[in-house]
Structure formats: C-alpha cells, structure tokens
C-alpha positions as CSV (number, residue, x, y, z in Angstrom):
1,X,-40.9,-48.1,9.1
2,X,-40.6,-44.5,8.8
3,X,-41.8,-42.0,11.7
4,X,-42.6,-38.4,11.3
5,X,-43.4,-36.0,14.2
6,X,-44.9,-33.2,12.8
7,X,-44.7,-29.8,15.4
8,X,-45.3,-27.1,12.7
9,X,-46.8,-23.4,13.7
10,X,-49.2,-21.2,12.5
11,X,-48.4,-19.7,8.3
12,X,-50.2,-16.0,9.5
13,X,-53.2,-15.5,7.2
14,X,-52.7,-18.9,5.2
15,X,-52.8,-21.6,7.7
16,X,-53.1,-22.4,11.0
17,X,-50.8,-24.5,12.8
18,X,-53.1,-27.6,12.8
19,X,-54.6,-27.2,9.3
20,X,-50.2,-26.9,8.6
21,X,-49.4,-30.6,10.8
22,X,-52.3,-32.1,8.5
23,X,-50.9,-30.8,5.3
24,X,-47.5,-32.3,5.9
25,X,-49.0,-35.3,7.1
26,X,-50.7,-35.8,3.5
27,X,-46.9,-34.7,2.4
28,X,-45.1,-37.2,3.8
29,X,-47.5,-40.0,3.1
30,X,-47.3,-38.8,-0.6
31,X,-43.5,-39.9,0.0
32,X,-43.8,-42.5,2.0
33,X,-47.3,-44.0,1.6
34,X,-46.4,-46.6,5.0
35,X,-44.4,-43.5,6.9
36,X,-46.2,-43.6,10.4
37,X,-46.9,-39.7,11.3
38,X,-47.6,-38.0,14.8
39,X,-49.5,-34.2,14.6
40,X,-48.3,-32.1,17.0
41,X,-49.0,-28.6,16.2
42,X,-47.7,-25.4,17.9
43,X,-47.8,-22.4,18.9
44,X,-45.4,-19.8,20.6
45,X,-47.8,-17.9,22.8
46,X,-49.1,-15.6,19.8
47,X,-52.7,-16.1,18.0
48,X,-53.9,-19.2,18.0
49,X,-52.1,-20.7,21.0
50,X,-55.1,-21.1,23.1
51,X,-57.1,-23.2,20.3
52,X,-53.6,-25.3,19.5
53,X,-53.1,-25.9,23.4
54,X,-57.0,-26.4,24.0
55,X,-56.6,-29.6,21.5
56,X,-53.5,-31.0,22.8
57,X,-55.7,-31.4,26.4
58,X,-58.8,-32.0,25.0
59,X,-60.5,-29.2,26.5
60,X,-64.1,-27.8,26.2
61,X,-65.0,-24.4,24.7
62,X,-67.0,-21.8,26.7
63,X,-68.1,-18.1,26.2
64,X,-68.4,-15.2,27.7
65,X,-69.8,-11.9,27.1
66,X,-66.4,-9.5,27.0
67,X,-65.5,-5.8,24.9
68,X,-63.0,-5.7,22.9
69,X,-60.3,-3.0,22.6
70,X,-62.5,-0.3,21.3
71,X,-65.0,-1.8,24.6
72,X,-67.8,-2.0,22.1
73,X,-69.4,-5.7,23.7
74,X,-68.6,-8.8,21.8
75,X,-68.5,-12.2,22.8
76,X,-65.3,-14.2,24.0
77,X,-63.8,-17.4,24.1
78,X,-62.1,-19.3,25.7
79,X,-60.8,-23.2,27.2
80,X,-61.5,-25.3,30.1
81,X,-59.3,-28.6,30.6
82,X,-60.5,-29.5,34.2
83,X,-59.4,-26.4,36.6
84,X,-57.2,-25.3,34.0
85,X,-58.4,-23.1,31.8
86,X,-56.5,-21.4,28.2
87,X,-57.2,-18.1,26.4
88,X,-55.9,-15.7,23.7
89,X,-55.1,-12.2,24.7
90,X,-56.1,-11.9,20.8
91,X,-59.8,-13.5,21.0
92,X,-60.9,-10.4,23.6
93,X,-58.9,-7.2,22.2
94,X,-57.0,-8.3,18.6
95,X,-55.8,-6.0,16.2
96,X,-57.4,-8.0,13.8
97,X,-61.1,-7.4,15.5
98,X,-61.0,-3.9,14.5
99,X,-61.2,-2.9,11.2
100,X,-57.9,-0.8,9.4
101,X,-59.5,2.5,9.7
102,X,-61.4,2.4,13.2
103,X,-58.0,1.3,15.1
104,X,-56.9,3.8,17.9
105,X,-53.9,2.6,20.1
106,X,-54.3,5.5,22.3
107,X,-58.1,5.0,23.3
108,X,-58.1,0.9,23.2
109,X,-57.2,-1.2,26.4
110,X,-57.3,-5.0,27.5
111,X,-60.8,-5.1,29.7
112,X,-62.1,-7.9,27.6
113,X,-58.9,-9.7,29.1
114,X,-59.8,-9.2,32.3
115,X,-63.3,-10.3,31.9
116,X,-62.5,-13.4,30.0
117,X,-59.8,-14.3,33.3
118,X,-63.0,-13.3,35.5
119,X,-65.5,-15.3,33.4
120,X,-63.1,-18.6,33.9
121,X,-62.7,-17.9,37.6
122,X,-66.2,-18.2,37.4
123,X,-66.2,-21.1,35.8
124,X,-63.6,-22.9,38.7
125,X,-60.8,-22.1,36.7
126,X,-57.9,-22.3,39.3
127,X,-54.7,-22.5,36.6
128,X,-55.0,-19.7,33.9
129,X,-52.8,-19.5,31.1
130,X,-52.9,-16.4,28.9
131,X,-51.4,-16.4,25.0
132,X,-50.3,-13.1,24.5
133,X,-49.9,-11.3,21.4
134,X,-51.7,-10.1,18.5
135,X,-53.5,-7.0,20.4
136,X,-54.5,-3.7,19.6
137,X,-53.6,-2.4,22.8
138,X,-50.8,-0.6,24.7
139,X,-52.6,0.4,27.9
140,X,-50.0,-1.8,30.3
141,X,-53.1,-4.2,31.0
142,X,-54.7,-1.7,32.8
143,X,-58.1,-2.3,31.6
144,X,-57.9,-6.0,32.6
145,X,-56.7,-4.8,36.0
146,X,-59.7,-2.6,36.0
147,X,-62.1,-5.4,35.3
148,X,-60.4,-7.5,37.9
149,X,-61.0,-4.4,40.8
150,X,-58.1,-2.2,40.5
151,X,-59.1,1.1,40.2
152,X,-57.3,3.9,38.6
153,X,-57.2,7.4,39.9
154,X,-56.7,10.9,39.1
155,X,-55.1,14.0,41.4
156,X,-58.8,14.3,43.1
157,X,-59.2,11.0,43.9
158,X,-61.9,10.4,41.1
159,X,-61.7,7.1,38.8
160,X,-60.3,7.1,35.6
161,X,-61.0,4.9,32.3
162,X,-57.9,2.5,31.6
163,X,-57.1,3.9,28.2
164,X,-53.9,5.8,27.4
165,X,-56.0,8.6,26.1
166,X,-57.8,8.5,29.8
167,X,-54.2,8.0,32.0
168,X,-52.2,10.6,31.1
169,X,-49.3,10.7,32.8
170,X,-49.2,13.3,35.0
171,X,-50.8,14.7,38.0
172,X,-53.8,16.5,38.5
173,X,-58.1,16.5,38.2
174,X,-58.3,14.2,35.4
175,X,-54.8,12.6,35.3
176,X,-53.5,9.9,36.7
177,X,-52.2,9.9,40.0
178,X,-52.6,6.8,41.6
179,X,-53.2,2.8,41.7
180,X,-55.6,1.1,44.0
181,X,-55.4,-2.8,43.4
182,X,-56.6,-3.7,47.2
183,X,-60.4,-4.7,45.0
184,X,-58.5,-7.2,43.1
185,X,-60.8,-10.3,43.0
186,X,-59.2,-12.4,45.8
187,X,-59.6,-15.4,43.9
188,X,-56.3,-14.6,41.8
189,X,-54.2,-15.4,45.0
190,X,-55.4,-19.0,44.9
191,X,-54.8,-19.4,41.7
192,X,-51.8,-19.1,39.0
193,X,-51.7,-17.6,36.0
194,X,-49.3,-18.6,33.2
195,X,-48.4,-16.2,30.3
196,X,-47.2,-17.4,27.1
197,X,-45.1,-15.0,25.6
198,X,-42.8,-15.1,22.2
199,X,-41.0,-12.0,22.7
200,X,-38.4,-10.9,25.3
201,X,-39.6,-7.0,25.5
202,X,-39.1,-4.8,28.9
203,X,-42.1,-2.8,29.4
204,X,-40.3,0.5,28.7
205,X,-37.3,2.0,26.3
206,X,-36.4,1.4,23.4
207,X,-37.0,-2.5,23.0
208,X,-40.0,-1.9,24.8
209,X,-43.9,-2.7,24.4
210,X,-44.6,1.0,23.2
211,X,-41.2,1.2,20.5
212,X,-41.4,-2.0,19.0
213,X,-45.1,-2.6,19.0
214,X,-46.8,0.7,18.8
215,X,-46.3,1.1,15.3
216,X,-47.8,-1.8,14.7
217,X,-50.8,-0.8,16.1
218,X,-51.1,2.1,14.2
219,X,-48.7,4.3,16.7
220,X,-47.6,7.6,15.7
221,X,-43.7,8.4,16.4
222,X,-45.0,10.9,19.2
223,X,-47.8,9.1,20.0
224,X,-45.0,6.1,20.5
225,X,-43.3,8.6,23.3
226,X,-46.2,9.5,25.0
227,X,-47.5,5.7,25.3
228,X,-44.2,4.8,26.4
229,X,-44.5,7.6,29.2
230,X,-47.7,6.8,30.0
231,X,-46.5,3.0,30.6
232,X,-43.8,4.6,32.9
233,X,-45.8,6.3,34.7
234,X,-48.1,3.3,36.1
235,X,-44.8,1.4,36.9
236,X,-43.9,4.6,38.7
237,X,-47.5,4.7,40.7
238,X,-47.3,0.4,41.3
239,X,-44.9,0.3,44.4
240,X,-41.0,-0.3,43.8
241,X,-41.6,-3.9,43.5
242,X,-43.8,-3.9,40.5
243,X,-41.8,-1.4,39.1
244,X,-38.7,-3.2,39.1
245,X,-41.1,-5.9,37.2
246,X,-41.0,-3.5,34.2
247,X,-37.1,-4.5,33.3
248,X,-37.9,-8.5,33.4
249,X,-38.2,-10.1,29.6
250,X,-41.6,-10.1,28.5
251,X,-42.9,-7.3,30.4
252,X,-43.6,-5.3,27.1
253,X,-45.9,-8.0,25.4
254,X,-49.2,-7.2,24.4
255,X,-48.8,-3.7,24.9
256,X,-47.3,-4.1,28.6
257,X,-50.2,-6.8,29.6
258,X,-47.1,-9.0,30.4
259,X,-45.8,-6.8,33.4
260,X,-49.7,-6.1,34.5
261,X,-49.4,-9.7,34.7
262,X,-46.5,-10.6,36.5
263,X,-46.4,-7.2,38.6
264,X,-50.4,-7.3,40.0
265,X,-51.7,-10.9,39.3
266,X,-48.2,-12.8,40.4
267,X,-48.2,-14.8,37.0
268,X,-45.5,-16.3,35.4
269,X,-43.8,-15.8,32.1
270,X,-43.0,-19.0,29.6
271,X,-42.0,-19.2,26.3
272,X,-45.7,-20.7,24.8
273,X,-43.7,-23.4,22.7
274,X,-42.4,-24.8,25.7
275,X,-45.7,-24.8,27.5
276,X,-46.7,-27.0,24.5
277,X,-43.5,-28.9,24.3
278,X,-44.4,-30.2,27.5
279,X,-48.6,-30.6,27.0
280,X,-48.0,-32.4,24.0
281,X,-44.9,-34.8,25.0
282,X,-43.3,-33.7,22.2
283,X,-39.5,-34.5,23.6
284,X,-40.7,-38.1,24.3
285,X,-42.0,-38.6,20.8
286,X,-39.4,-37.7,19.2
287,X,-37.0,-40.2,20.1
288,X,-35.9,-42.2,17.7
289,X,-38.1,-40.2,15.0
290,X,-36.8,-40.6,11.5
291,X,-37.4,-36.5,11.6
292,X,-38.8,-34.0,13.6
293,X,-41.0,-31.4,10.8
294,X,-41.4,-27.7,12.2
295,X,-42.6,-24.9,10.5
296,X,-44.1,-20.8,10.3
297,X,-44.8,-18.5,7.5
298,X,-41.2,-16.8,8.0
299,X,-38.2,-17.7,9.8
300,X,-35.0,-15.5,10.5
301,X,-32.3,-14.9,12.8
302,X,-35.1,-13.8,15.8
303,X,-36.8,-17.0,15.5
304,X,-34.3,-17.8,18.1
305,X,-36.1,-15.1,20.1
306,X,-39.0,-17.6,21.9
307,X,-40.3,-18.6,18.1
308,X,-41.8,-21.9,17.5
309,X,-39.3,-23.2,15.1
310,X,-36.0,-22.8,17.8
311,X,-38.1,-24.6,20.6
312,X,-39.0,-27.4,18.9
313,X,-35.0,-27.7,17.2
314,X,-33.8,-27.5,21.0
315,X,-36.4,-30.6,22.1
316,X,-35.7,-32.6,19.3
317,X,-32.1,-32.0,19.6
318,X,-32.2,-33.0,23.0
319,X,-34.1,-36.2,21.9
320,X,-31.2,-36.9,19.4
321,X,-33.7,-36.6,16.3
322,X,-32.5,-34.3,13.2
323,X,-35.4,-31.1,12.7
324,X,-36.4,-29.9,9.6
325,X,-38.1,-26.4,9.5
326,X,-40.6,-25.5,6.3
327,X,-41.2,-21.6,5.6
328,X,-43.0,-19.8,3.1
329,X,-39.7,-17.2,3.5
330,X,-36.6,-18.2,4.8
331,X,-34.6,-15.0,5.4
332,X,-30.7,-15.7,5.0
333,X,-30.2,-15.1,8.6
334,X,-32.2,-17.9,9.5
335,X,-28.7,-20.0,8.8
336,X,-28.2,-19.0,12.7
337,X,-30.6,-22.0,13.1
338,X,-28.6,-24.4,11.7
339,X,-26.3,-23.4,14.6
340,X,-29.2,-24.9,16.7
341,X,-30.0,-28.2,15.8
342,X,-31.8,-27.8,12.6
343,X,-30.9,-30.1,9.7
344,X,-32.6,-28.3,7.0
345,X,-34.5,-25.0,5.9
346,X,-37.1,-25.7,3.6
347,X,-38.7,-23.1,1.6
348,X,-42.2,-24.2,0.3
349,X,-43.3,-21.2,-1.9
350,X,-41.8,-21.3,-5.7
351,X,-39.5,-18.8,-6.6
352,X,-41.2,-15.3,-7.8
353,X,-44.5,-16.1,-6.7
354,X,-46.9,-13.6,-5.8
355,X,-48.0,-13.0,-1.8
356,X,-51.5,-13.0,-2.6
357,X,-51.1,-16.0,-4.1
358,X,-48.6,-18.0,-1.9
359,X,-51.3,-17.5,1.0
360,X,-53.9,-19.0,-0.5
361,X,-51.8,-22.0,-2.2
362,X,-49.6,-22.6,1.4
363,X,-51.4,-25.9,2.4
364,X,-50.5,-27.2,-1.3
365,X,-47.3,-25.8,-1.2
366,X,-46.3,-27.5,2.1
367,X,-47.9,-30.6,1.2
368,X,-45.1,-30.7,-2.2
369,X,-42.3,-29.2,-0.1
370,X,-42.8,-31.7,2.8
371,X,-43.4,-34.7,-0.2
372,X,-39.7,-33.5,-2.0
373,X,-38.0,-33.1,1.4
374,X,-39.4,-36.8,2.3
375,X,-38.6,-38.6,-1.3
376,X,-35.1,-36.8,-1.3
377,X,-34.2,-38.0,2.5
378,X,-35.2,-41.7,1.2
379,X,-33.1,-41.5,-1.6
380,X,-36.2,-41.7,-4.1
C-alpha cells in the first residue's frame, strides 16, 4: 500500500497550510483511492505558524485584550499546550490588521506582543514561542519591551512612547537617550522563549530589518534610513552585549523584534519549520514513505533561506524518502532545490491564468496537481 506524508505550507491569501495537507490528501486518494495519507502541515515561523503548531500539540485557545500596531485595543490570541504556550507576532500587530491607507511604519510598534507574552505568563506559560513575521512594525520590539517594564527615555530622563516617530535617535528633551530594562517582569528569567523565524536578517545595514522590510510596510527610501538609524541607536543605548546581538541572523525579523528578543528576553532563534519538524515527528514518519508532499504559494532559490519547502526536503532526505514540492509559481531558480533533496517541482496553476483567479481555485488546483503527480508516479 501506498503512503503519503503530506507537510505542505501556507499558499498566502488562497490557502492555509492545513486547508493545503487536506487538499492533497483528497489528491492523492483521487489517484490512489487505498493510498494511506498522514497531514502534517507547516509553517516556517511566518503567519499562521502559531495555529499550525497549536494543532500539531493539541493545544487550547485563549484571549487576551492587546493593541495592535497603531495601539488602538483589539483582542489577541493565542495557544496554551500545558506550560507551553504559542503565538503569532502577526495576530497582535499584522500588517494585514491595518487597512492599506491607515498604515504608518514610523508611528506603529509591537506592544500588543508584549502583552500577549505577558497575558500567557499569566496564564503559567513557562516555554513561549513566538512566530515572527507578517508585522507592521519596525520599532526593534521596543513596544513589547515597554509592555514587559523597560522603559525608554529621553535626554531629561522623561519616558518616551516606543514608536520610531517617539525614539528618535538622538539626544536631547524628547529624544532618546537611554534604556532601562531593570522593570522587566522577572518571570522571563524563569522562563524561555523560542522565536521562529524564516529569514536570516541582522538587525541593521543593508540586509537588515529596516532595508529589506521597510518597504514592505509602506517605508519611504528616507524614512528606510532613518528607521534603520533609529534601530542603531537602541543597539547603541542596550550595553555592548546586546549590541553585538544586532549582527546574529534573525535579528532583523519583524522589524528588529528578533534582536529585542534575543538581546533583553534571552530567547532563542529557530528556523519555525524545524520547531515543527520536530512537534510533528515528521522525520520519523517519513521513513519508508512512498513520498514526502511539501508545498507554498511560490518557491525560488531563497526558499533555501529558512522556507518551509527546504526543511522538510532536508528531513525527508535524511529519512531516505524522495520530496515532492507543489507551487502555484515555481521561479526557475527554484532548480537550486533539486540540489537539496527534492525529486520534483510541481506547478499546480495552469499556464496563463489570472492571479485573481488562481487564489481562489488553489485548493482545486492542488487537489489535480497532487492527483497527476500521484497517477504519473504509479505508472497510471
């Protein structure tokens, strides 16, 4: 009998990564009607991570009055799996929460972060782990580090807001001038914090959170220098130690929440998929799998960079099954991948078809992509 693992991610704005294991499940058993099939979806620290991970341990769902980027109040989510407990940078201060034309990067910051990590201390949270990705801000975490008991503080010695627009970086009554974390809630030395991360950004320069994000967020080219200078600056005021943070990989995600991270809350930084590679036993299943199926809305040569797609190719290389990856694009870099383990690049979207669309046929379309793939592997 045939057996499928099924480990695909998120297809942004058409599927998420667990409505995508189920559509390739009905796929293969179009195929291969007595094909036994094991879901495993995925996620590689970006939106949707917490809610992919929360399933794979069964955990519960709680709330928790928050603000989002703009701090307007909103209510957030997120997971509690005994003391562990799972949340999206994205479900307290996403870009996608604020609407196209009330998004500013220079006034929004991540204190809905820092109450969501407060709310599942709270809650007897003693592991945290953190998806990051998919926010509006670039404020070097310093509104979560605010909510936590850091205070920021200008020339005077008066307290600052946490927004770029508020920490300018430079001294002086109403700039910044210095960092006080000794209010940190104490609780974050007993516990640890885990940050999933898909990119391998420094905090500053040109790879960095404010050049390769900012614009993304709306970020003007100047207002791209100054963000970056303002980022530099709260290395700068953070002690030599925390500075020296700002040059390890993933210190520039979510707008330089990674380093706040790392620098003040002594988390560590993991590639999401592997924090799911691992939750889900996904290198155990998939020995002796007739295939390993993986898949995300576009792959390329940087979906080596941390991306869902290369982490489950290295797990089921290492369990000596062949991995198949399903896209709705499939850029002519992404032959780099074959490099890596992967048997086959699949597109699923017909030649010439619109976006519009593709999005809303991408369950269909991977359900006939993963039912050809399947029915040519057999032979049929």
């Amino acid at each position: 009998m045939s057996r499928f693992v099924l480990a695909p991610d998120s297809f942004k704005e058409s599927m998420t990564a667990i409505e995508a294991a189920q559509a390739m499940r009905l796929g293969v058993l179009d195929a291969d009607p007595g094909a036994e099939c094991l879901e495993c979806p995925m996620a590689d620290g970006g939106e949707g991570f917490a809610q992919v991970l929360a399933a794979a341990l069964g955990a519960r769902s709680a709330e928790a009055a928050i603000h989002d980027a703009l701090g307007r109040p909103t209510t957030g989510s997120f997971h509690l799996a005994g003391s562990t407990a799972i949340l999206d940078a994205a479900t307290a201060v996403g870009l996608g929460m604020i609407a196209p034309d009330e998004r500013d990067v220079m006034a929004s910051d991540t204190r809905g972060v820092g109450e969501l990590v407060s709310a599942a201390l709270d809650a007897g949270a003693r592991r945290i782990i953190i998806g990051l990705g998919g926010t509006a801000t670039n404020d070097g975490g310093a509104g979560m580090l605010r909510a936590l008991g850091a205070r920021f503080l200008d020339g005077g010695g008066e307290p600052l807001d946490p927004s770029p627009l508020s920490l300018r970086a430079a001294d002086g009554p109403g700039q910044l001038a210095g960092i006080d974390a000794s209010g940190l809630d104490p609780r974050l030395a007993e516990a640890e914090i885990l940050a999933a991360c898909d990119v391998r950004s420094p905090l500053l320069g040109p790879q960095g959170a404010s050049a390769v994000f900012g614009p993304q967020k709306g970020a003007s080219s100047d207002q791209v220098e100054r963000l970056d200078r303002h980022l530099a600056r709260l290395a700068e005021l953070s002690g030599s130690e925390r500075q020296a943070i700002a040059s390890c990989e993933g210190a520039g995600a979510a707008g330089g929440l990674g380093w706040a991270i790392m620098a003040f809350l002594g988390g560590v930084m993991r590639p999401g998929v592997e924090i799911l590679i691992e939750a889900t036993g996904l290198e155990r299943a998939a020995i002796g799998a007739t295939a390993v199926l993986t898949g995300e809305g576009s792959v390329d040569a940087q979906t080596l960079q941390g991306k869902t797609a290369a982490g489950v190719a290295r797990a089921a290389r290492a369990a000596g099954s062949s991995v198949v990856i399903l896209a709705g694009r499939i850029d002519p870099s992404a032959r780099a991948l074959l490099d890596e383990g992967v048997s086959a690049l699949v597109p699923i979207t017909p030649e010439g078809t619109p976006l519009e669309r593709a999005l809303a046929e991408g369950a269909a379309n991977l359900r006939a992509a993963t039912a050809r793939w399947v029915r040519e592997r057999l032979g049929g």
